[in-house]
N, C-alpha and C positions, 0 to 999 in steps of 0.2 A: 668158718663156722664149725662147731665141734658138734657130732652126732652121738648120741647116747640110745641104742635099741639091742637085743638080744644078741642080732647077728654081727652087730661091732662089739659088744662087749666081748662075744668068744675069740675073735679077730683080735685084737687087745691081749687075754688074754695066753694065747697063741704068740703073738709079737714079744710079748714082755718073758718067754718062754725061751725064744731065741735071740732075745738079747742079754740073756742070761749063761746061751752055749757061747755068744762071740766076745763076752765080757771072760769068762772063763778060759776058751781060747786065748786070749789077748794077756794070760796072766796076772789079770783082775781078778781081787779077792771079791765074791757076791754073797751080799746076806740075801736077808729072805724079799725085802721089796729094797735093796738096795744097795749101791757098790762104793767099793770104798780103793782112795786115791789117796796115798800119802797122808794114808791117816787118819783122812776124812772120809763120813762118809755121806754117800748121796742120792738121790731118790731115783730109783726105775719106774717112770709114766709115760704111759704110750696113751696117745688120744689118735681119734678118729676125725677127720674133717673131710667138709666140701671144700674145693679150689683147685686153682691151676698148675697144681705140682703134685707130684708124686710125695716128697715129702718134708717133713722144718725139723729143724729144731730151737723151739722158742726158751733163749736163753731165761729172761728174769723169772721164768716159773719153770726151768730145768723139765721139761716137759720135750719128748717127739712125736710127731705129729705124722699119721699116714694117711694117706689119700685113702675116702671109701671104696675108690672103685678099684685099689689092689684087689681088694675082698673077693671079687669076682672076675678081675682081668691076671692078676699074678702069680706066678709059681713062686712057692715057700721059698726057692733059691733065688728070686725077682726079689723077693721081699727081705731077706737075708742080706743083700747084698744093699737095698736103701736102707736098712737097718745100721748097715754098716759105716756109710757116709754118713748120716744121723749124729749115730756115736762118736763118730769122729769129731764133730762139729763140735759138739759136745766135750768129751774133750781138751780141745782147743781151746773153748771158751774157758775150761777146768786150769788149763797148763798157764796159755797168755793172754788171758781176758778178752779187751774188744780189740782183735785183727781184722783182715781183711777175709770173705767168708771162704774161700778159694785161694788162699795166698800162699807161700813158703812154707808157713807154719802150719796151717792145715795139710799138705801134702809132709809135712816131715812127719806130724802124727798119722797120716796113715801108715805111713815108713814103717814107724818105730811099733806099731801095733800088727803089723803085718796082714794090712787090711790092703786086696789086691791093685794094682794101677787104675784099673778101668772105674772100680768104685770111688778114687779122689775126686773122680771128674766131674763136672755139674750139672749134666743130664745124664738120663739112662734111655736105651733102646726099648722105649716104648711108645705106642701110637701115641703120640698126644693130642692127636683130634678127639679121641674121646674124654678127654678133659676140657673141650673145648665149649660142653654145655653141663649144666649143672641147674637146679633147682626144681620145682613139682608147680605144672600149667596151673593147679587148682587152688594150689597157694597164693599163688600170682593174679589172678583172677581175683581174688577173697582182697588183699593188700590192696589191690585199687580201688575195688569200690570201695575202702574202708577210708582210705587216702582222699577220694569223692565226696564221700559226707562228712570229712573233717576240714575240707575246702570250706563246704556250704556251711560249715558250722559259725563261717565269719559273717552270715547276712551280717545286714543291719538289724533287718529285721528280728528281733527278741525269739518271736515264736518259729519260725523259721530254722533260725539258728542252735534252736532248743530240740526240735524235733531231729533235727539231721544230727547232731549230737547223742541223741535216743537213737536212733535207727543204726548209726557205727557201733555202738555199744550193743545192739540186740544182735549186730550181724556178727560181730566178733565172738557174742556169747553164742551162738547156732552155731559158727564154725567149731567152735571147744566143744562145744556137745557133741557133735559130732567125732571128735577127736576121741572123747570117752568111750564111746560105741566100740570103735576102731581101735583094738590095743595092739595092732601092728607098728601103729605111726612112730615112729622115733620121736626121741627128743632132743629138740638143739639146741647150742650152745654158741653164744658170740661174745666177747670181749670188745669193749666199746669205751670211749673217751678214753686213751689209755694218760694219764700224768705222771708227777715225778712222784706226788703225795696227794694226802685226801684234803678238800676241801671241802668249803661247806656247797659251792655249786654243784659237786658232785652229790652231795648227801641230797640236795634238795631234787636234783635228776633221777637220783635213788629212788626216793620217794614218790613220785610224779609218776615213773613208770610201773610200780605195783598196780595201777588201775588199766593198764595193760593188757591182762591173764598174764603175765609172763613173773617169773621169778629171779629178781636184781639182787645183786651181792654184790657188796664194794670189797674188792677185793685187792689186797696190802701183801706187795715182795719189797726184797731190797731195791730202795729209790723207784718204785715204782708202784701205780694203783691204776685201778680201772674197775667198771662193772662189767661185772658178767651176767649175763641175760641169758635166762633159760625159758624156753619153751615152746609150743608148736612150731615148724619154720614160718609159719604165717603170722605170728606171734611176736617171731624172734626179730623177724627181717622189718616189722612197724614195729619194734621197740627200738629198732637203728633211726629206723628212720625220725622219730621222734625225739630220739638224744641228742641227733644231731642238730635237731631244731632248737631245742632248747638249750642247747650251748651257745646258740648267740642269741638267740631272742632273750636270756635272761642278762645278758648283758647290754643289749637294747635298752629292756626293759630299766633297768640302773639308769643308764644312760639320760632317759627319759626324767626318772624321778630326781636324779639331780638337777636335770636342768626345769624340771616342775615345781619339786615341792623344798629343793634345797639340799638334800640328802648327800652328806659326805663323810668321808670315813671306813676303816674298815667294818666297825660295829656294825654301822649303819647299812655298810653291802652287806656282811652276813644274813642282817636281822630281815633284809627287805628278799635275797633268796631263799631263806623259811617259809616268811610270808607268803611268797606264791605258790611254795610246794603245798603250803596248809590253806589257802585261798583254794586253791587248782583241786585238793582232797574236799574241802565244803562242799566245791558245785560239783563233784562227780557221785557223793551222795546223795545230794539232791536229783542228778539223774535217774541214778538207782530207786527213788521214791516211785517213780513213773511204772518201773517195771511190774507183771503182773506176778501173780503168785507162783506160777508154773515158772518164767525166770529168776525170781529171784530163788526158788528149790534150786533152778539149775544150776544159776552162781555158785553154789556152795558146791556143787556136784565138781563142778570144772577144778575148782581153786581146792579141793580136795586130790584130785586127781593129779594137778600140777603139784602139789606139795609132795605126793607120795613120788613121783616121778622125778622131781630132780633129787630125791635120795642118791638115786645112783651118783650121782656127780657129787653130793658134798652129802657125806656119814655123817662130819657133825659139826654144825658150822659156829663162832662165835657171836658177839653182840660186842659193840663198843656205844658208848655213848658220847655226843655231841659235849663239852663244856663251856661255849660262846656267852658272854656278856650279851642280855637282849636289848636292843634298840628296838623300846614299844613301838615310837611313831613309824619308823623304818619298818619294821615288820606288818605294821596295819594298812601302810600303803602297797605293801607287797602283796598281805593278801586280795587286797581289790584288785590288784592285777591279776591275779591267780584266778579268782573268780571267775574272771573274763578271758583266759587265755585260751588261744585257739590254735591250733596245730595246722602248720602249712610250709610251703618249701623253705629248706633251711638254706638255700642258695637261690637266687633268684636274678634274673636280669640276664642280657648278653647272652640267652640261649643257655646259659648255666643250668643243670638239673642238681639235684640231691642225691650225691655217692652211697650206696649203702655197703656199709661194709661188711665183706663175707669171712673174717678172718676177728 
């Protein structure tokens, strides 16, 4: 999960400083945000994340990635030197596309870069118990009981179901208000369903999760897409958890209308995952009707606050539009289901829980 706050962006900045002295060393020519390899040239990004390494480098968004806790456990020469494997990595992916991550060719470009022995290698001499916990008790805390009344949102019972549904939505809106208060909190970032291309299940997951507080962007590399989810970690870590649910319940949900109402085709799939994303958008305004006047001022207060805040992460982002052939019938049994859709483990049975992904 990528963090975006004051003391990671100088950290960042600082890194992307000194991959600019070992790019130069190394006899790479470097522009201003980026270096160039036989001609080509290619972007210098450093991100900040939580997880169990020191550091990645995430090839389809040419991006390096360093552990937040360098920030406070590592010497500039600590970080110099994973900076170094990084770029190697990097590199490699530049010279021979997909090898193996530690193979011959990775070791021959540290060679030829004259980047030292000990940096090829695929740990470094640091505690790693302290990367052995990661995340905020109060985040955690907030995510279950959010997870709890989205349980109980399946009563049978109508009004039951409706209230517990009001009450996640008031509890996740008090936790953002409070977030606004607090303009120390970071802002995070996760990367979620990653594909080869965009679909429309994706567009409609898109969709679904804006009623979140979180800020979703479909986001388009070579042979590759996925959302990325910006926003509180209490935010970010139930907008995983939620994707993930709905990446099979809407193919349940298919599943079901074909074998109900007859539904076949691709049309007919597209038409009937709109339907639920604009089903699942009618009844989350009619939640919002519930709320009092002092929430719904707040709402505006929160989803302004998130807007200004993932500035930092995307300057200026695009718009694409959908052009799918609509399947009316297809889409209007979608939204009934949308309607009625209730969030619950996306994995279930044989002691299985719900992975949420940190990365």
């Amino acid at each position: 999960m990528l963090i975006y706050d004051s003391t990671s962006l100088a950290f960042i900045k600082k890194a992307e400083a000194f991959l600019k002295e070992i790019l130069d060393s190394a006899g790479i020519k470097v522009r201003t945000s980026r270096f160039e390899y036989n001609h080509i040239l290619y972007p210098l990004h450093v991100v900040v994340f939580e997880g169990k390494e020191w550091g990645h480098f995430n090839a389809p968004y040419y991006q390096i990635g360093l552990n937040r806790k360098l920030i406070y456990l590592a010497k500039d020469s600590v970080v110099r030197d994973i900076l170094k494997h990084e770029l190697a990595h990097y590199l490699t992916h530049i010279i021979h596309k997909d090898v193996k991550p530690h193979g011959s060719e990775f070791r021959e470009v540290c060679s030829k870069f004259g980047f030292p022995e000990d940096v090829a290698r695929a740990t470094m001499d640091l505690d790693e118990s302290n990367l052995s916990k990661e995340g905020d008790l109060h985040s955690e805390k907030i995510l279950e009981k959010v997870k709890k009344l989205l349980m109980l949102a399946q009563s049978s019972n109508s009004h039951e179901a409706e209230l517990a549904t009001i009450k996640a939505n008031e509890l996740l809106l008090r936790h953002n208000l409070d977030y606004c208060q607090d303009r120390d909190e970071p802002i995070y970032m996760d990367r979620l369903l990653l594909r080869k291309r965009k679909d429309t299940k994706i567009s409609a997951i898109y969709s679904i999760l804006k009623h979140f507080i979180v800020k979703p962007v479909i986001s388009q590399g070579k042979n590759s897409c996925c959302l990325e989810v910006s926003g509180t970690l209490t935010n970010v870590k139930l907008a995983g958890y939620v994707a993930n649910f709905l990446d099979q319940e809407l193919d349940h949900l298919w599943k079901l209308a074909q074998k109900e109402d007859g539904l076949q085709g691709l049309q007919a799939k597209n038409s009937f995952f709109l339907g639920v994303a604009s089903g699942f958008d009618r009844k989350m305004k009619q939640v919002k009707t519930h709320y009092s006047e002092a929430d719904r001022k707040a709402l505006i207060v929160v989803e302004q606050k998130l807007d200004f805040d993932t500035q930092i992460i995307y300057k200026r982002l695009g718009t694409s539009r959908s052009s799918h052939q609509m399947d009316f019938a297809a889409n209007k049994k979608g939204q009934e289901k949308g309607f009625s859709l209730t969030i619950r483990n996306a994995v279930e049975g044989k002691g299985k829980k719900l992975y949420l992904t940190e990365r």
